[in-house]
N, C-alpha and C positions, 0 to 999 in steps of 0.2 A: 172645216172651221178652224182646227188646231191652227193647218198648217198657214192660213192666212191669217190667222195672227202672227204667226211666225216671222211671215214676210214682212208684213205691215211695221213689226217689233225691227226688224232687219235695217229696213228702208229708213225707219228712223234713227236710228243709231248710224245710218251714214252718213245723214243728212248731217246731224248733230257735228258727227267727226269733222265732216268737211266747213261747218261753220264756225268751228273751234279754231279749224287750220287756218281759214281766213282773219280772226279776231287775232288770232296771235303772230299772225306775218304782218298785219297792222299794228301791233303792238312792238315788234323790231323794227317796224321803218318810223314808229314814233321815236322811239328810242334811242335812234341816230339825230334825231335832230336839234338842231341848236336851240339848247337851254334860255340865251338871252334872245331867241326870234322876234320880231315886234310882228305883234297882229298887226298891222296899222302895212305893213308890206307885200307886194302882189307875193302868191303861193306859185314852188315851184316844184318840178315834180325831179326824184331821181331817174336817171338816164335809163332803169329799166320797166319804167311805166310808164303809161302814155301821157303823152304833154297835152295840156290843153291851151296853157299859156305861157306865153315867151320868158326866158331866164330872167331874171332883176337883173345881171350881169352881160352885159353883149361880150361878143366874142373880138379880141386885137388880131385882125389877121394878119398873114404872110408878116411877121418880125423874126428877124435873123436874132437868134437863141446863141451865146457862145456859154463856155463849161466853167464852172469856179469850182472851190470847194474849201471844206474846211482845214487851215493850216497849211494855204498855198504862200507860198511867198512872193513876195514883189520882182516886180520883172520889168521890161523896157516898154513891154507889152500892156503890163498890169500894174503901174505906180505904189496900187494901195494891195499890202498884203491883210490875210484874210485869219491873221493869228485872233482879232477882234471881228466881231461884226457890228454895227451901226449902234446896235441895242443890247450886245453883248460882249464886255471888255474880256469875259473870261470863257468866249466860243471854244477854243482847241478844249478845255480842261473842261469846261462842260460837255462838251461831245465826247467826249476821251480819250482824244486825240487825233492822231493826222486823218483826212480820210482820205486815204491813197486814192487817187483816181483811176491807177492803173487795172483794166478790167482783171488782167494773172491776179490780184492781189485782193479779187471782190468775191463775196458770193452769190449762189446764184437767187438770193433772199435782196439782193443787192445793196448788201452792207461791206463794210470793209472785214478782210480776213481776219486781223489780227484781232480784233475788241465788238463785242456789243456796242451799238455807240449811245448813250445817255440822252439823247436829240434826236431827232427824226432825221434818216438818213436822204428821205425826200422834202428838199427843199430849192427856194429861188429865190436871188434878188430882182428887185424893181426898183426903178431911177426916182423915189420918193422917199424922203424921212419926213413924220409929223414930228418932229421933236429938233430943236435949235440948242446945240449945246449940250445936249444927255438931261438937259434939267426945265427947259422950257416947251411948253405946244407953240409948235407953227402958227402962225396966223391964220394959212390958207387953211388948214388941217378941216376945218370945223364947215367951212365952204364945199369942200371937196370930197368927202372922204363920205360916201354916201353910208354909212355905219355909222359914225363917228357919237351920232345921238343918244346911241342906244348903249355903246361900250365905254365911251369916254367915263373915266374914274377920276382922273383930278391931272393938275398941272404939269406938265413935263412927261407923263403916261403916255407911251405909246400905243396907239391902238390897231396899228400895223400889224407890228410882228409876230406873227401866228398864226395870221389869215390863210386860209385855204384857195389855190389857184386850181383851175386844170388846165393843163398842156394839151393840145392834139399836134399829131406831128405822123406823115403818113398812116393815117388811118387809126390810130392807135391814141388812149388817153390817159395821161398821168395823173397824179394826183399829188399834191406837194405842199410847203407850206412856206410861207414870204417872212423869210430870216434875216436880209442884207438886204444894203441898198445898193444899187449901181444898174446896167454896167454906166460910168462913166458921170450919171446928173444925177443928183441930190432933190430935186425941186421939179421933176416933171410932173406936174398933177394933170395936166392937160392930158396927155399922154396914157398915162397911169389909171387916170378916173374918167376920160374923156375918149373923145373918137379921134384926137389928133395921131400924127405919127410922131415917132421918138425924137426930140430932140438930137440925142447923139447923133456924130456922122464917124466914130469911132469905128474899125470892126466891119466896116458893109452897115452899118447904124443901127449896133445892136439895140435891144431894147429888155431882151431879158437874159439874165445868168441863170443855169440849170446846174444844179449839183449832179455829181457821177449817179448816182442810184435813176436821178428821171433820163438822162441822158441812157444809158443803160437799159431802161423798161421801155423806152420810145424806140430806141436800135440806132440811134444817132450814130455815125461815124464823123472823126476827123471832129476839126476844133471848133465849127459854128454849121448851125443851120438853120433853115426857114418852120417857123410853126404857128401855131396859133394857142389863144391862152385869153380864159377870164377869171374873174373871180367866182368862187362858189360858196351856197352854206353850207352847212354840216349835213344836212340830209338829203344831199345832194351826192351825197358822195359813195360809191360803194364798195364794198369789200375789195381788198387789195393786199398787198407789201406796204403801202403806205400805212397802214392802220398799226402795223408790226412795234415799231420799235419808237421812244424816246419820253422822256416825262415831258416834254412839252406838246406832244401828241393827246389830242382832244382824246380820242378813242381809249389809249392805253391810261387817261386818266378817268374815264365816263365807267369803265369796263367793271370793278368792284358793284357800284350802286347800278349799274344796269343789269348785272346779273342777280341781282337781292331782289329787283323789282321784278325783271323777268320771272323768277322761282315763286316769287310770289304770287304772281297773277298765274301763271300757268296753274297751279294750287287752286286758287280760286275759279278758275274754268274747268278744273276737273270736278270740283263738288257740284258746281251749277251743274255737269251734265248727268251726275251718278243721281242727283236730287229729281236733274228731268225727267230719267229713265225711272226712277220709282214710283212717278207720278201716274209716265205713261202705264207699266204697268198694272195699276189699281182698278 
């Protein structure tokens, strides 16, 4: 009789543990997810759990990808240097300087040797600015920009730059974030938000710029290549180097109040189950 209570007492307490494990791995992948989400949007799942419905974002395939970075200079090749970016007059000093592209000179965290960099060292341009001038919104911006509704803050506000993309490129998938615009068009939204192909016919008709760090994580050699690339939301995204480094990194800003809430609730599922076991006991 003891010892099947014993068992019984056993069985329960693993039952419990493993429904603990479950509440709390739900409560990490809540956790990742973007704060301004609109219910009103189809659900989408991370890439390590089963889909049951198609991305909000389709995938741009086969675009030839060439390499930018931050604090390249202008060339015959590349008219506009990249000491500013579109949204950022003061990119080198907010990243914290050059980021060498040369792999001797990266690690293997895939940041530059010499500095931390203050930005996220995964990032991409795309041939769209919603902002005319630094100080006004696009017109098309609010047509096109299927987010635009939910982030838009006020006039001349860009609601670009910061957005999460992911790259695939032989088999493998990056994760990055839309800091510049180029290569080449300011105003492709077709393209950008659409199913069209790239305007440009620059390049083999580039259509995205890859900083050294994704170029790097993908295995890309040499100075362009063919990949594929959509937009994603935050929960969508999983553990990586990309999460690593920058204050304009969702993650490395979410990470204090996600760890206060995580501690918190784990707390509260511990007494729920020492409460449940005293119960069973009685």
């Amino acid at each position: 009789m003891v010892q099947t209570r014993a068992k019984t007492m056993n069985a329960s307490i693993i039952t419990v543990t493993l429904f603990l494990g479950a509440l709390l791995t739900m409560l990490e992948s809540d956790a990742q997810s973007d704060p301004v989400r609109s219910n009103t949007l189809p659900r989408t799942y991370a890439p390590t759990l089963p889909r049951t419905t198609a991305p909000i974002y389709p995938w741009h395939r086969n675009i030839t990808a060439t390499i930018f970075w931050v604090g390249e200079k202008a060339t015959a090749a590349n008219p506009m240097h990249n000491a500013a970016s579109s949204w950022d007059t003061k990119w080198v000093q907010n990243y914290g300087g050059y980021d060498d592209p040369n792999p001797a000179n990266r690690t293997t965290d895939f940041r530059p040797k010499r500095f931390i960099p203050g930005l996220n060292p995964f990032y991409v341009a795309l041939p769209y600015n919603d902002r005319v001038n630094w100080a006004k919104t696009k017109a098309s911006a609010k047509r096109v920009i299927p987010w635009f509704n939910r982030t838009f803050k006020a006039e001349g506000k860009t609601v670009c730059n910061m957005r999460w993309v992911a790259v695939h490129c032989r088999g493998r998938i990056c994760y990055a974030q839309w800091s510049d615009v180029g290569p080449f068009q300011t105003d492709d939204w077709a393209y950008v938000f659409g199913g069209a192909r790239p305007k440009n016919t620059k390049n083999n008709s580039a259509g995205i710029d890859l900083s050294p760090a994704v170029r790097d994580y993908l295995g890309i050699k040499g100075g362009n290549s063919k990949c594929d690339w959509r937009f994603v939301e935050l929960h969508e995204i999983p553990y990586g180097p990309w999460r690593k480094f920058g204050r304009n990194n969702h993650f490395i800003r979410m990470a204090p109040h996600l760890s206060r809430t995580k501690r918190e609730e784990i707390e509260r599922l511990k007494r729920a189950r020492e409460d449940w076991l005293k119960r069973r006991s009685l």
